[in-house]
C-alpha positions as a LaTeX table, in Angstrom:
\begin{tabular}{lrrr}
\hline
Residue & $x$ (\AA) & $y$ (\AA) & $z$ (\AA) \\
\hline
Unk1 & $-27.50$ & $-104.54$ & $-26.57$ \\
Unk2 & $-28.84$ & $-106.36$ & $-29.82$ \\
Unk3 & $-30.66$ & $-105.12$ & $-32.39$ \\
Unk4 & $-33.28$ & $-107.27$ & $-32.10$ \\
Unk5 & $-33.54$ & $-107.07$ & $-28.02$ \\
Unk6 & $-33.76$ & $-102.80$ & $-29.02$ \\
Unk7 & $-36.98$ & $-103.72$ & $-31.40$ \\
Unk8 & $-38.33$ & $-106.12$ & $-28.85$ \\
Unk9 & $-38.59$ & $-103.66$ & $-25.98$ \\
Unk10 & $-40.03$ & $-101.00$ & $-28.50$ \\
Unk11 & $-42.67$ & $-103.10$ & $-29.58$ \\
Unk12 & $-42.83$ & $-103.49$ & $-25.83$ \\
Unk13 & $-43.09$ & $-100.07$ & $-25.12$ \\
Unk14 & $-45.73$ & $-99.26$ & $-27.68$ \\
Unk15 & $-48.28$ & $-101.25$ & $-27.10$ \\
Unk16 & $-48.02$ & $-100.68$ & $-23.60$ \\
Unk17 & $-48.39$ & $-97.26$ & $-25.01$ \\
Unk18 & $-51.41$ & $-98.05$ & $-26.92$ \\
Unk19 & $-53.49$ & $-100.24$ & $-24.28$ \\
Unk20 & $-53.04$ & $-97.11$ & $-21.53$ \\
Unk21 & $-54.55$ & $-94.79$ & $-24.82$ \\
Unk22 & $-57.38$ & $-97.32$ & $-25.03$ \\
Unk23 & $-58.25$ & $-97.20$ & $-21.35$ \\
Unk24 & $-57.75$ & $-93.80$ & $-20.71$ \\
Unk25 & $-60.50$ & $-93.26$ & $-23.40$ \\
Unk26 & $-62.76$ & $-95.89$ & $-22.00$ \\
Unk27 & $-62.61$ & $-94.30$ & $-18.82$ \\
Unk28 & $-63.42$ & $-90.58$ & $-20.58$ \\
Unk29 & $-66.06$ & $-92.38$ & $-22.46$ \\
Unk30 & $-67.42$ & $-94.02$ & $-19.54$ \\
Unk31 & $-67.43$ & $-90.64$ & $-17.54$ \\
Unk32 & $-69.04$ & $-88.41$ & $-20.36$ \\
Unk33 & $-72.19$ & $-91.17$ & $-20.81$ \\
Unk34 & $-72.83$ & $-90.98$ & $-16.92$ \\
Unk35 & $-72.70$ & $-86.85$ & $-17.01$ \\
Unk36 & $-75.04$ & $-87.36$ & $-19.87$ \\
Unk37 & $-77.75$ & $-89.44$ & $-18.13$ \\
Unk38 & $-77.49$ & $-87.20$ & $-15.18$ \\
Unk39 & $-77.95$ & $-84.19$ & $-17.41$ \\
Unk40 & $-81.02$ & $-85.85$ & $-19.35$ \\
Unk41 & $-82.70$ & $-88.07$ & $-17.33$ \\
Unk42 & $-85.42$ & $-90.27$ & $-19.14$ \\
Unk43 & $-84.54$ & $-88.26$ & $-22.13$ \\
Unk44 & $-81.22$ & $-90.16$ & $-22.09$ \\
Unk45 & $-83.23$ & $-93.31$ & $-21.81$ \\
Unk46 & $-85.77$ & $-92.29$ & $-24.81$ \\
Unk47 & $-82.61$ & $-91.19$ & $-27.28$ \\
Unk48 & $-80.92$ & $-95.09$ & $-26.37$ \\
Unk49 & $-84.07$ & $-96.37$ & $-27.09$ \\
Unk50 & $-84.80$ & $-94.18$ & $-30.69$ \\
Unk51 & $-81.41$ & $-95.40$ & $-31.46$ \\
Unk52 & $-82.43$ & $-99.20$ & $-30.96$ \\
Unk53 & $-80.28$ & $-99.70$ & $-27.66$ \\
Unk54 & $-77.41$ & $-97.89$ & $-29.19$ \\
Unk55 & $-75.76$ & $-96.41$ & $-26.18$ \\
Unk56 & $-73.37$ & $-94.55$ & $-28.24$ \\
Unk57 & $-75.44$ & $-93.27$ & $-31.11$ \\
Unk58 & $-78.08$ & $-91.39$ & $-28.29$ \\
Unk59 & $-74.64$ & $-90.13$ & $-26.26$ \\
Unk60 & $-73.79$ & $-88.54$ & $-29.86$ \\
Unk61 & $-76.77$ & $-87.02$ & $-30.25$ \\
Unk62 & $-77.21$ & $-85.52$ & $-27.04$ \\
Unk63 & $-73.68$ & $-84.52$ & $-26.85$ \\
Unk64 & $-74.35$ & $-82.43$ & $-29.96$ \\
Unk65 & $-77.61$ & $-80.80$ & $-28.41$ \\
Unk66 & $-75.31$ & $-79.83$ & $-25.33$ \\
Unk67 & $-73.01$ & $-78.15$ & $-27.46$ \\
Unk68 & $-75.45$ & $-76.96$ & $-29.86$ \\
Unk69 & $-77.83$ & $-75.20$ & $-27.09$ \\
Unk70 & $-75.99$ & $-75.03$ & $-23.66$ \\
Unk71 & $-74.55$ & $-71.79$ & $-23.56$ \\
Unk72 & $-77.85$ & $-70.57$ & $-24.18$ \\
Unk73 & $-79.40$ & $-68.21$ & $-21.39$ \\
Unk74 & $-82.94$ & $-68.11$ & $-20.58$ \\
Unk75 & $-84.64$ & $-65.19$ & $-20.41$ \\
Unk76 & $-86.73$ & $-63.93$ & $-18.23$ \\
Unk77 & $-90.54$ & $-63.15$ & $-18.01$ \\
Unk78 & $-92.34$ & $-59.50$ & $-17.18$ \\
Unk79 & $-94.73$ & $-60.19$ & $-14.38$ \\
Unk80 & $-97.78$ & $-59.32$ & $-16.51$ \\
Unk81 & $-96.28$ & $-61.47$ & $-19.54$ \\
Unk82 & $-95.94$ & $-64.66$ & $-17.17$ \\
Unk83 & $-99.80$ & $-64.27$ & $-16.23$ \\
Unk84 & $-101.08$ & $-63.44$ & $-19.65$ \\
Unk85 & $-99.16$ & $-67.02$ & $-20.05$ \\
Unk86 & $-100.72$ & $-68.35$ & $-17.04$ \\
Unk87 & $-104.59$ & $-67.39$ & $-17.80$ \\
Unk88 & $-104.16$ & $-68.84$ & $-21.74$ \\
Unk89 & $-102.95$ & $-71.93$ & $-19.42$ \\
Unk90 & $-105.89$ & $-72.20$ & $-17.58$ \\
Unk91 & $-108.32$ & $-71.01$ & $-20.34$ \\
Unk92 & $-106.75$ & $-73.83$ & $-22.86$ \\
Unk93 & $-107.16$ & $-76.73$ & $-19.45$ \\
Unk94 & $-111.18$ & $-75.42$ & $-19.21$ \\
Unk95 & $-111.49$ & $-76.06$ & $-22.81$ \\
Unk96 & $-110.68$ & $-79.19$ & $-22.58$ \\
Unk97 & $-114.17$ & $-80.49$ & $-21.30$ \\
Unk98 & $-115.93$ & $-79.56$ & $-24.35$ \\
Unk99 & $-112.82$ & $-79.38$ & $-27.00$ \\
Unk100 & $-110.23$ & $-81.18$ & $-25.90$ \\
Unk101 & $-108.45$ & $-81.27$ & $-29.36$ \\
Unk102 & $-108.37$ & $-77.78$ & $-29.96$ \\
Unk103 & $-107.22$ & $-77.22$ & $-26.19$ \\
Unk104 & $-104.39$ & $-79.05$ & $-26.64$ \\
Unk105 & $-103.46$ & $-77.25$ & $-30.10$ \\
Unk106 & $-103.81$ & $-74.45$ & $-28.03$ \\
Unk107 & $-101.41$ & $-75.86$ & $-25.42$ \\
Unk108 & $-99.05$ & $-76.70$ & $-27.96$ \\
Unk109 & $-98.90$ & $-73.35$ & $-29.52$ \\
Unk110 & $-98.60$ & $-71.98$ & $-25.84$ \\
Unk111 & $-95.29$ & $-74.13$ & $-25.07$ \\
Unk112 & $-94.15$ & $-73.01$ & $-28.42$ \\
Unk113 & $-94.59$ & $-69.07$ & $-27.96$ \\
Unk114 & $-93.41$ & $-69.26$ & $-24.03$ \\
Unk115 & $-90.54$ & $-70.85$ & $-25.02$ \\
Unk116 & $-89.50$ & $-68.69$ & $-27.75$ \\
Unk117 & $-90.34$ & $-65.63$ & $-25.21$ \\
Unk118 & $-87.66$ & $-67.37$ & $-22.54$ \\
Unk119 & $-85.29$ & $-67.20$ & $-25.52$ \\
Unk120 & $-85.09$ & $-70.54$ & $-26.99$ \\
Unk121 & $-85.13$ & $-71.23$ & $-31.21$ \\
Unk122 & $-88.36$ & $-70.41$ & $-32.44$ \\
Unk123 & $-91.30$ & $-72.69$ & $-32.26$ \\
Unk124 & $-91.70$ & $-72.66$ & $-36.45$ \\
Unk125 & $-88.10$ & $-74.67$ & $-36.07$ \\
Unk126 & $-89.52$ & $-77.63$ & $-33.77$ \\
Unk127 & $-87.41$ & $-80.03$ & $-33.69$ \\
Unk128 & $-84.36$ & $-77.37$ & $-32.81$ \\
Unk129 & $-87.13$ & $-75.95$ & $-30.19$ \\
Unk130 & $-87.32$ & $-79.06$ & $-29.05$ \\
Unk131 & $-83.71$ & $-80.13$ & $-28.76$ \\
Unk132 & $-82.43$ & $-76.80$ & $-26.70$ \\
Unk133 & $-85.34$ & $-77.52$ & $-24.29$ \\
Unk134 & $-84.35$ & $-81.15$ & $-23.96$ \\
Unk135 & $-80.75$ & $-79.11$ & $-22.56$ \\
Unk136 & $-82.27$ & $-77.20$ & $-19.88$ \\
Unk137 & $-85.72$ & $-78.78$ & $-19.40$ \\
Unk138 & $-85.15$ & $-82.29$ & $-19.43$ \\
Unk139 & $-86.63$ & $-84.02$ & $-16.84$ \\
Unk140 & $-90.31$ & $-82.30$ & $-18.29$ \\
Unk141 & $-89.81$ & $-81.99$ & $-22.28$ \\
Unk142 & $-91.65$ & $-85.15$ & $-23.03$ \\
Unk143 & $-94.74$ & $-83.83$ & $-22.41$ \\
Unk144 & $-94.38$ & $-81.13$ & $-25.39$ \\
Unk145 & $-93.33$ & $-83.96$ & $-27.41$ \\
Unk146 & $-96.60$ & $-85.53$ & $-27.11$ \\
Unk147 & $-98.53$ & $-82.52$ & $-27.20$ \\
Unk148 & $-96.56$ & $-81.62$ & $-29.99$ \\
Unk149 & $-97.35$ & $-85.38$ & $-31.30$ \\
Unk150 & $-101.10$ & $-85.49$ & $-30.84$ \\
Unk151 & $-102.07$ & $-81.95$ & $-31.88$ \\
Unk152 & $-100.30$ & $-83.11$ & $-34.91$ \\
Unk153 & $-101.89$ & $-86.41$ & $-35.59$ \\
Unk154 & $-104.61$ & $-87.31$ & $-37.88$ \\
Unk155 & $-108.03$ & $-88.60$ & $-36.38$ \\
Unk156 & $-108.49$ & $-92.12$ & $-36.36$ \\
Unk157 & $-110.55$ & $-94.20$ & $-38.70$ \\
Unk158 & $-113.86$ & $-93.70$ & $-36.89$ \\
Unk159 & $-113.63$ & $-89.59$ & $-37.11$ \\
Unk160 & $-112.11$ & $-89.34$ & $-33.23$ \\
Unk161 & $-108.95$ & $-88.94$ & $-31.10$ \\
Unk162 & $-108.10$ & $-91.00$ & $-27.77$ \\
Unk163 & $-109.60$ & $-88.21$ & $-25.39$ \\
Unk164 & $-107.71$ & $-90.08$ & $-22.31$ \\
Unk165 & $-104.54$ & $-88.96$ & $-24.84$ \\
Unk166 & $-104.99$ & $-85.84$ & $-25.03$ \\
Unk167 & $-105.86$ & $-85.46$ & $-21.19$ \\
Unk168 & $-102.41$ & $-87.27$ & $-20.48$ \\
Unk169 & $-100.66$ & $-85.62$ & $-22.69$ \\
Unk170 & $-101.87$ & $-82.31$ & $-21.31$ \\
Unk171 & $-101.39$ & $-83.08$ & $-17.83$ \\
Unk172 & $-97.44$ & $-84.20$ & $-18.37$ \\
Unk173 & $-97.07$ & $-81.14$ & $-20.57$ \\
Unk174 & $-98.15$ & $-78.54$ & $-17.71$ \\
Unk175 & $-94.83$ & $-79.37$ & $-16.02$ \\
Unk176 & $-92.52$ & $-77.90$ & $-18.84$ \\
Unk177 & $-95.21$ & $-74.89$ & $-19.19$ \\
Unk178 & $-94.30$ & $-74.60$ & $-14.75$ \\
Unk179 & $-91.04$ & $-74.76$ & $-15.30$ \\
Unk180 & $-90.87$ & $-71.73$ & $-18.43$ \\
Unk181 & $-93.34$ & $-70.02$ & $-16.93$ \\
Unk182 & $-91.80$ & $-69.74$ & $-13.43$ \\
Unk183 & $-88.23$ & $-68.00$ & $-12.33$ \\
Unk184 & $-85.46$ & $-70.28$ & $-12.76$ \\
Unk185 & $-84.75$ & $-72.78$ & $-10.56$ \\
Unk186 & $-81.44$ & $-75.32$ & $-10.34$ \\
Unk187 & $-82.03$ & $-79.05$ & $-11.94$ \\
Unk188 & $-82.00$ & $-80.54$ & $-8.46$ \\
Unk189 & $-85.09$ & $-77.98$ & $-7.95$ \\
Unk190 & $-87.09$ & $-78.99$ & $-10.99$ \\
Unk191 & $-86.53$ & $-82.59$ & $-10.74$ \\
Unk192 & $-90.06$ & $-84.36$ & $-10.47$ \\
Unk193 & $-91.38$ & $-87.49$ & $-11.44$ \\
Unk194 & $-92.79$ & $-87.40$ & $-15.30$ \\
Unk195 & $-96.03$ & $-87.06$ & $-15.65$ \\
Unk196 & $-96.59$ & $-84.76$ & $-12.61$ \\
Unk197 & $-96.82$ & $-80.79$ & $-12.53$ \\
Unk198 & $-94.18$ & $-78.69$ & $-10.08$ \\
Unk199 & $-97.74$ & $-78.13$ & $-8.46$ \\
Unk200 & $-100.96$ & $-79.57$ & $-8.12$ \\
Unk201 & $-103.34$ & $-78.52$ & $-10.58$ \\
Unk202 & $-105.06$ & $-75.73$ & $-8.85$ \\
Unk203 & $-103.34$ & $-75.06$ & $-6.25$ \\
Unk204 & $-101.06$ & $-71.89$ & $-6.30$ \\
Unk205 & $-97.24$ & $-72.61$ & $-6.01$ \\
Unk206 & $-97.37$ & $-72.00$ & $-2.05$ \\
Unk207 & $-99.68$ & $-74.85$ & $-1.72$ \\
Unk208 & $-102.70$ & $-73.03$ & $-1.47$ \\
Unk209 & $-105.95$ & $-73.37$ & $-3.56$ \\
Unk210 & $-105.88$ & $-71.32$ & $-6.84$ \\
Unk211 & $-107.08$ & $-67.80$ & $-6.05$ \\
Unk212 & $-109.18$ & $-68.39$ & $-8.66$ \\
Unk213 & $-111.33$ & $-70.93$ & $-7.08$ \\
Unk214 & $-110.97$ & $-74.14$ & $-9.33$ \\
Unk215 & $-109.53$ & $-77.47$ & $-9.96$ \\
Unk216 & $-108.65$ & $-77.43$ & $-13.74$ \\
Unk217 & $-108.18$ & $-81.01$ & $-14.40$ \\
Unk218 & $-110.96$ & $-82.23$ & $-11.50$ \\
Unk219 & $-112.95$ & $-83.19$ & $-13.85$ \\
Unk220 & $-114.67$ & $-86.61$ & $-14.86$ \\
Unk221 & $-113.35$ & $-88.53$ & $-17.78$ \\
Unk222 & $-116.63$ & $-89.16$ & $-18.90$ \\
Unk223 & $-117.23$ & $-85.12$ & $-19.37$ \\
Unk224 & $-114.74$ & $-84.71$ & $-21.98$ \\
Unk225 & $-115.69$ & $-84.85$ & $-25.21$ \\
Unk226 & $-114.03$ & $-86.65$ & $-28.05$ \\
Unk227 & $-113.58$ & $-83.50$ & $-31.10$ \\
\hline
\end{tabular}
């Protein structure tokens, strides 16, 4: 055999070599974006869209959150702890008719101190906070972020905040404050559309009315006041 039929069939042989590489990672690639949007959910679709469409750049970062935060193990609540947590719950949702901004300052502080309680970073360190919750609690962590956002914000120009803003953003956050407060459930169990609570407000978690005779968030627009 000639020399130059040996360096042919090398040449051959290598880039066969390197196009099975290149597909074998496409295929990894392609596997380890689809376990990430099952594991994230909307938050998958909110990190492509910080990242300008950048499919890659979000799959980065929320690969790094995974193995930043998902060995971590939640833990859990004494019975009395969970309703103290509860009844500041309720207490910050009736305070909302007359102050809705400092209700949901309340409610963010709330996510922040149950959280830290179930054993995740401490609320002082948000953005970490934020990022192991986005691990285990992703289908409902939007609503801290815009609790977190709006009991943050400055008032607007004319001295007042979006009251139907703060009501939204209080409503979508009750489902992450369900989902700490309660025992642990799989992913398929907390799975609900965004926006919504595991529950509806005021009803107890067997479907019953709340014991304690309400409907939290029953209220008309028109009775909250702007702060």
């Amino acid at each position: 055999m000639s020399t130059g039929l040996i360096i042919a069939l090398i040449v051959i042989v290598a880039a066969v070599l390197v196009v099975a590489a290149v597909l074998t990672l496409r295929g990894r690639g392609s596997q380890h974006g689809r376990g990430l949007k099952r594991r994230f959910g909307p938050e998958y679709d909110r990190a492509v869209a910080r990242h300008d469409g950048d499919e890659k750049a979000a799959e980065r970062e929320l690969a790094e959150r995974v193995e930043r935060h998902g060995s971590l193990r939640e833990q859990p609540l004494e019975p009395a702890e969970r309703q103290r947590y509860e009844d500041r719950w309720t207490a910050a949702q009736e305070r909302f008719v007359d102050s809705p901004r400092e209700a949901v300052a309340e409610a963010d502080r709330l996510l922040a101190e149950l959280a830290k309680a179930r054993g995740f970073p401490d609320g002082g360190q948000y953005e970490e906070q934020f990022s192991a919750l986005s691990v285990h609690h992703a289908d409902h962590v939007h609503g801290y972020r815009r609790v977190h956002a709006v009991a943050s914000a400055r008032q607007d120009g004319d001295g007042r905040t979006d009251t139907e803003d703060m009501r939204a953003a209080m409503v979508e956050a009750r489902a992450l404050f369900e989902d700490l407060v309660g025992p642990a459930r799989s992913r398929e169990e907390s799975r609900t559309p965004t926006g919504e609570s595991h529950t509806r407000a005021g009803q107890a978690r067997d479907g019953r009315e709340d014991s304690r005779g309400h409907l939290p968030w029953a209220f008309n627009r028109r009775h909250a006041k702007g702060s």
